[in-house]
N, CA and C atoms as a LAMMPS dump frame, in Angstrom:
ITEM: TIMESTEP
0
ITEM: NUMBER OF ATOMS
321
ITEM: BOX BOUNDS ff ff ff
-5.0000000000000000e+02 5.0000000000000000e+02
-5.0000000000000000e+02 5.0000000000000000e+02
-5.0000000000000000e+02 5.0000000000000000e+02
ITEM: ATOMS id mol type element x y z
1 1 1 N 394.345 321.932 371.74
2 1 2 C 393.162 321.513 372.448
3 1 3 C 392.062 322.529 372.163
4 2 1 N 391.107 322.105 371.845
5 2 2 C 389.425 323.543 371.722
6 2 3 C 388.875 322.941 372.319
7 3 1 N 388.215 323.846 372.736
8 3 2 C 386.798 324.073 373.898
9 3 3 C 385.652 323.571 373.177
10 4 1 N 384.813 322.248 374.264
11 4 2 C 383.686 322.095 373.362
12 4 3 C 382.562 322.716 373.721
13 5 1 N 381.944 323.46 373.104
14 5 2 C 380.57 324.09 372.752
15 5 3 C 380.087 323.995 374.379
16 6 1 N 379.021 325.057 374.935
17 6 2 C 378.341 324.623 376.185
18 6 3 C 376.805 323.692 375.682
19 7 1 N 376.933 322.618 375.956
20 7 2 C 375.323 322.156 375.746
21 7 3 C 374.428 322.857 375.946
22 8 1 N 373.024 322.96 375.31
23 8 2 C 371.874 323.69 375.072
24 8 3 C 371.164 322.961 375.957
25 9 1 N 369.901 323.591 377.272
26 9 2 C 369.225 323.191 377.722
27 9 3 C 368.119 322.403 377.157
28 10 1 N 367.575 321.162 377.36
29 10 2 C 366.535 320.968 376.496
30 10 3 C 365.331 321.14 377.517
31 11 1 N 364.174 320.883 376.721
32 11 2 C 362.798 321.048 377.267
33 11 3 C 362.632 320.126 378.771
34 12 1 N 362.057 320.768 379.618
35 12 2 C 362.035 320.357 381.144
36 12 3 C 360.496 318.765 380.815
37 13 1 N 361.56 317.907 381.485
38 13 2 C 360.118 316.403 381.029
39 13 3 C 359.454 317.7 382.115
40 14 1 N 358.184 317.396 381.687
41 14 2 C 357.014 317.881 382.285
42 14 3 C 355.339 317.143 381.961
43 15 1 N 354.878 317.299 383.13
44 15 2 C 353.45 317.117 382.934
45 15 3 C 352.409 318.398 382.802
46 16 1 N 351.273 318.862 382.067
47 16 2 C 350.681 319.812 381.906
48 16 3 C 349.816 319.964 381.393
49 17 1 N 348.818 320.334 381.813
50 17 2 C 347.365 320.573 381.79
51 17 3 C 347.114 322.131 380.493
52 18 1 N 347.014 321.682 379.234
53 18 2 C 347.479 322.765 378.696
54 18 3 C 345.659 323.339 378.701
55 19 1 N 345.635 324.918 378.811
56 19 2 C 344.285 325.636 378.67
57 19 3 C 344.544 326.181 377.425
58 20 1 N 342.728 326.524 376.955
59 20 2 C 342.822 327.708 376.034
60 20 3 C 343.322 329.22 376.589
61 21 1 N 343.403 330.154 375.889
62 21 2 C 343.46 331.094 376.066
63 21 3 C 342.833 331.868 376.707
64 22 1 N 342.745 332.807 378.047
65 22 2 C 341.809 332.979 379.163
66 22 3 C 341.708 332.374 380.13
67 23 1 N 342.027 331.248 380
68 23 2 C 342.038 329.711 380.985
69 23 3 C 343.657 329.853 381.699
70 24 1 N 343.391 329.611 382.978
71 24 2 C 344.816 329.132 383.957
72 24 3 C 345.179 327.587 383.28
73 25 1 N 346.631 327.468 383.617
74 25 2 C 346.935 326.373 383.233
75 25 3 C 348.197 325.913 384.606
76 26 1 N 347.972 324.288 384.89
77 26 2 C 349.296 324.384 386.118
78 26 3 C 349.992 322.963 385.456
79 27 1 N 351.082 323.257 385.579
80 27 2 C 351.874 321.959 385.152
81 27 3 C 353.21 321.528 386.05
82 28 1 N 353.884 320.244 386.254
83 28 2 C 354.634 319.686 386.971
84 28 3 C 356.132 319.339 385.845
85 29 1 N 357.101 319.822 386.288
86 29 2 C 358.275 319.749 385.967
87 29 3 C 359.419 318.825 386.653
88 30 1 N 360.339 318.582 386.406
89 30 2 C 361.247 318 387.138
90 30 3 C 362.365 317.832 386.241
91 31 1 N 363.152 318.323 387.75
92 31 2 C 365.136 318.935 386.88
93 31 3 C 365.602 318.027 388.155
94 32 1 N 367.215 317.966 387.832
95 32 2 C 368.091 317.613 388.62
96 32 3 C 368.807 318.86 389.336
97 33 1 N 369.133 318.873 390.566
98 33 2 C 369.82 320.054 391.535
99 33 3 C 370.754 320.568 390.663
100 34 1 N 370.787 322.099 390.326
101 34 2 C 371.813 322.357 389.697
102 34 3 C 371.919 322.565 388.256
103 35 1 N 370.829 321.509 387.651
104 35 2 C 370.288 321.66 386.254
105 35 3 C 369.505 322.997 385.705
106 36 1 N 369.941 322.856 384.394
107 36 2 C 368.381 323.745 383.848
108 36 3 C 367.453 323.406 382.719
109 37 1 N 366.824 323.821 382.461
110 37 2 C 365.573 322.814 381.108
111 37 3 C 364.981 324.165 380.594
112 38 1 N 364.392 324.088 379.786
113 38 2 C 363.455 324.971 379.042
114 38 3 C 362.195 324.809 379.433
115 39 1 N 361.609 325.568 379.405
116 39 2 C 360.253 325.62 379.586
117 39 3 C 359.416 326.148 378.878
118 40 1 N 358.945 326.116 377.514
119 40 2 C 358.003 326.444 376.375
120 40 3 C 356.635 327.022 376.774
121 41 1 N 356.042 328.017 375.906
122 41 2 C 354.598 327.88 376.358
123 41 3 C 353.79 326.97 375.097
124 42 1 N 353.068 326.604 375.465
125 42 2 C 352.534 325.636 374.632
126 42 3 C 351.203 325.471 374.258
127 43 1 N 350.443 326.632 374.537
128 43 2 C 348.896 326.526 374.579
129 43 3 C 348.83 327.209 373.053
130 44 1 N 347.926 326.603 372.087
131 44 2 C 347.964 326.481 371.039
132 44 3 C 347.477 328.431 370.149
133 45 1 N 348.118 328.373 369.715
134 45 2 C 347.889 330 368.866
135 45 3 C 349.439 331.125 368.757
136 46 1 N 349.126 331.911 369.56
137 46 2 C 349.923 332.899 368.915
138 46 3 C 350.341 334.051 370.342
139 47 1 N 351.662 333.734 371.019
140 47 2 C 351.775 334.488 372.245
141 47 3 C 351.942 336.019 371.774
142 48 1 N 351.434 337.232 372.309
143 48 2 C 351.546 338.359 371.631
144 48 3 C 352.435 339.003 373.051
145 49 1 N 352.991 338.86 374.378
146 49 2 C 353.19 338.947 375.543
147 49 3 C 352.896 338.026 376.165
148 50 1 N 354.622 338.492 377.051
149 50 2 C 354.345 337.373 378.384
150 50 3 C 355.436 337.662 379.342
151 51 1 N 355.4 337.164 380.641
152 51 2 C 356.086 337.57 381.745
153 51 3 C 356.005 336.469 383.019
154 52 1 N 357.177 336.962 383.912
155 52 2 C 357.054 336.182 384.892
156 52 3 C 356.03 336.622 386.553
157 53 1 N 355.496 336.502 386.732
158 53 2 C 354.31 336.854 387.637
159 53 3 C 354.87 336.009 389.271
160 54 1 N 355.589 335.292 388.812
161 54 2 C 356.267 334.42 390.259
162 54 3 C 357.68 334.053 390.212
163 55 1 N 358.274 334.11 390.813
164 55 2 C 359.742 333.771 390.569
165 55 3 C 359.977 332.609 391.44
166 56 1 N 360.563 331.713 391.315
167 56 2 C 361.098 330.574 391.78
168 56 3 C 361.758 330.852 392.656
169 57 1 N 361.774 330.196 393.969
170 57 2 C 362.303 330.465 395.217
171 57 3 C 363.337 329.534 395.572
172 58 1 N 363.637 328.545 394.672
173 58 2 C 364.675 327.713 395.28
174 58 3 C 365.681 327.597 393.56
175 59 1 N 365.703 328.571 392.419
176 59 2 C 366.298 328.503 391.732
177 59 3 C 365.945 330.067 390.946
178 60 1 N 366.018 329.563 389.138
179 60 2 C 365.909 331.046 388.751
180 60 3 C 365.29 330.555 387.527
181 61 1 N 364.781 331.376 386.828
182 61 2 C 363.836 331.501 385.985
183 61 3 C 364.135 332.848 384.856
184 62 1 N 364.565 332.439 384.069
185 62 2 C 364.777 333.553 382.409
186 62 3 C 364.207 333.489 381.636
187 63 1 N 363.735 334.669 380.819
188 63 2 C 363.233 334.639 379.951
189 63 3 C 364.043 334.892 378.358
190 64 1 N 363.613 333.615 377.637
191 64 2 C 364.671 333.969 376.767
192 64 3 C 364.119 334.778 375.216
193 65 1 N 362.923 334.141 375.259
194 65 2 C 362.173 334.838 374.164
195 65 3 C 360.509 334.963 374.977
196 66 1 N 359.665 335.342 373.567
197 66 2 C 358.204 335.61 374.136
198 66 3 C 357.834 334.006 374.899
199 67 1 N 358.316 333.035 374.04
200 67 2 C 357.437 331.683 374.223
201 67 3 C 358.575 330.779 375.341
202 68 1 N 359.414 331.366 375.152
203 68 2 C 360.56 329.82 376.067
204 68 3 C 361.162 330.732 377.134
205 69 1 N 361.366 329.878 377.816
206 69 2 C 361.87 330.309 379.362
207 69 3 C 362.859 329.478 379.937
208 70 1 N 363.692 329.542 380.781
209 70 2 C 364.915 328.366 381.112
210 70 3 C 364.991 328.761 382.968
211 71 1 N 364.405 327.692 383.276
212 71 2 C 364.655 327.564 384.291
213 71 3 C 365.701 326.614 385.031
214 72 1 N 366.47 327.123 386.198
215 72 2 C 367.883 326.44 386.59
216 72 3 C 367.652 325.936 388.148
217 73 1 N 367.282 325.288 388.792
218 73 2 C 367.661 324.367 390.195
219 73 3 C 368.69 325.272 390.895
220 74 1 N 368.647 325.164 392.345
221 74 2 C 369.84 325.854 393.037
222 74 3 C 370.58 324.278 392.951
223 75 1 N 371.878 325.097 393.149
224 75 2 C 372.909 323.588 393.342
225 75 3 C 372.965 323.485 394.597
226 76 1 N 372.856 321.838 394.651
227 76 2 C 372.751 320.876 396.44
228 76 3 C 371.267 321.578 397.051
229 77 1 N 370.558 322.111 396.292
230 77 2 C 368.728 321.969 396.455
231 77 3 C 368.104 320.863 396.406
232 78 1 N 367.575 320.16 396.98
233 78 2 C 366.459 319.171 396.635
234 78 3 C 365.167 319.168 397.39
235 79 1 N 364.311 319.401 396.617
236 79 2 C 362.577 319.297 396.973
237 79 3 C 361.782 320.134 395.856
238 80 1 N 360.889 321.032 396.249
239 80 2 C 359.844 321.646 395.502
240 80 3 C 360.142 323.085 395.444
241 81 1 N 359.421 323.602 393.918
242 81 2 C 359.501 324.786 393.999
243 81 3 C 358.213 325.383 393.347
244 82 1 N 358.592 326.641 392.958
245 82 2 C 356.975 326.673 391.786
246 82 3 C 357.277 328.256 391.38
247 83 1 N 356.802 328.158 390.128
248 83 2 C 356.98 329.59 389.322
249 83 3 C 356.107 329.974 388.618
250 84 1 N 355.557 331.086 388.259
251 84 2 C 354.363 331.426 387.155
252 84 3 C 354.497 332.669 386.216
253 85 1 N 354.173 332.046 384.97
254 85 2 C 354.337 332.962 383.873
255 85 3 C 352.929 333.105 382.998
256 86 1 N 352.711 334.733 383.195
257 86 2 C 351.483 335.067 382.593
258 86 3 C 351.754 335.249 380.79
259 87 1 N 351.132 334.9 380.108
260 87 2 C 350.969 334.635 378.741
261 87 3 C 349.853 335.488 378.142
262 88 1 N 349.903 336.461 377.358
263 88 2 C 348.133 337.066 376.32
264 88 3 C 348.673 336.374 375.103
265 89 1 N 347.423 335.745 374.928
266 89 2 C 347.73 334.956 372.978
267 89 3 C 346.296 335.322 372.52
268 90 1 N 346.242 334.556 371.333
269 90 2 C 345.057 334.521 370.77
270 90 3 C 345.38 332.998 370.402
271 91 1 N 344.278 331.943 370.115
272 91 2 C 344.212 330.975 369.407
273 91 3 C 343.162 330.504 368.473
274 92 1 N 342.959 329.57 368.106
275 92 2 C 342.23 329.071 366.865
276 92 3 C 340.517 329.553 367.878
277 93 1 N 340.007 329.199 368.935
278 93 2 C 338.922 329.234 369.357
279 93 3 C 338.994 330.091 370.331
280 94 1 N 339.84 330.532 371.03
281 94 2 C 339.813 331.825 372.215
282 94 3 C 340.961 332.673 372.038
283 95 1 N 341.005 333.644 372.807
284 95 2 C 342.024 334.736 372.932
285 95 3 C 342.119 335.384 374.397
286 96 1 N 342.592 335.6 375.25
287 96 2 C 342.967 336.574 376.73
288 96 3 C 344.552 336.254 377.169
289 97 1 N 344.28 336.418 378.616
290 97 2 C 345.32 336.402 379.523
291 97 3 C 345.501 335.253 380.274
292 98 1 N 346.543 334.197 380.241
293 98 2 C 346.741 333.138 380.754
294 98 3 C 347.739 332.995 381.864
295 99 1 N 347.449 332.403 382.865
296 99 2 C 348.94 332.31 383.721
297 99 3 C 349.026 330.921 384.159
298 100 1 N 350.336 330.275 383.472
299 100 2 C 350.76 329.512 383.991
300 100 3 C 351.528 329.364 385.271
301 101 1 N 351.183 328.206 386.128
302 101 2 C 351.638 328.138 387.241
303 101 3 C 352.113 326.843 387.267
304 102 1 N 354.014 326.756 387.809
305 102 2 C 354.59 325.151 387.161
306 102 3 C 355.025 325.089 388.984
307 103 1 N 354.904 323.291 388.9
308 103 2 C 355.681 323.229 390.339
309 103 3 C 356.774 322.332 389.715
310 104 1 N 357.804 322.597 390.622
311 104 2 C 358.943 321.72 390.198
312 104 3 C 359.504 320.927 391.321
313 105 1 N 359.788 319.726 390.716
314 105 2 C 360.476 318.556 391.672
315 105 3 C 362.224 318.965 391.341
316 106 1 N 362.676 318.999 392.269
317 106 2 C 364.204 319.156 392.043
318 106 3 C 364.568 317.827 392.622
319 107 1 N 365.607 317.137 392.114
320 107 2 C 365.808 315.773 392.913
321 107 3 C 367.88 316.042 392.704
């Protein structure tokens, strides 16, 4: 008998208001209790740093590289949460300090 592989989180469906660079950005997520998803940054250019500025209060939040993040649901949680990750990039037309701020539906 072998062990099969642990599945890879994929990208959290999300809605999101993506900014330039300098610009806040807030976007809406949604996982299942217990789940986890990825969470990408996605504002167009080049992340040079980044961090978590809020931690999720009804789950957890990792960072796995500069740009992706994996966030996990508490198990038998259901409702809202919200987390924020500050971003410095540069892109094609701006460059600063960005912080995303995500709310999440846990169902």
């Amino acid at each position: 008998m072998s062990a099969s592989p642990a599945m890879a989180a994929s990208d959290c469906p999300r809605l999101l208001e993506v900014a330039d660079w300098g610009e806040n950005s807030t976007g809406d997520i949604s996982v299942s209790s217990g789940e986890s998803c990825l969470f990408p940054i996605t504002i167009r250019g080049t992340v040079s740093s980044s961090d978590i500025v809020q931690k999720p209060a009804h789950g957890s939040l990792k960072k796995l590289n500069m740009t992706t993040y994996e966030y996990k649901a508490k198990a038998r949680y259901k409702g809202s949460d919200a987390f924020a990750i500050k971003a410095v990039g540069q892109g094609p037309t701006a460059s600063g300090t960005s912080v995303i701020t995500v709310h999440a539906t846990i169902k």
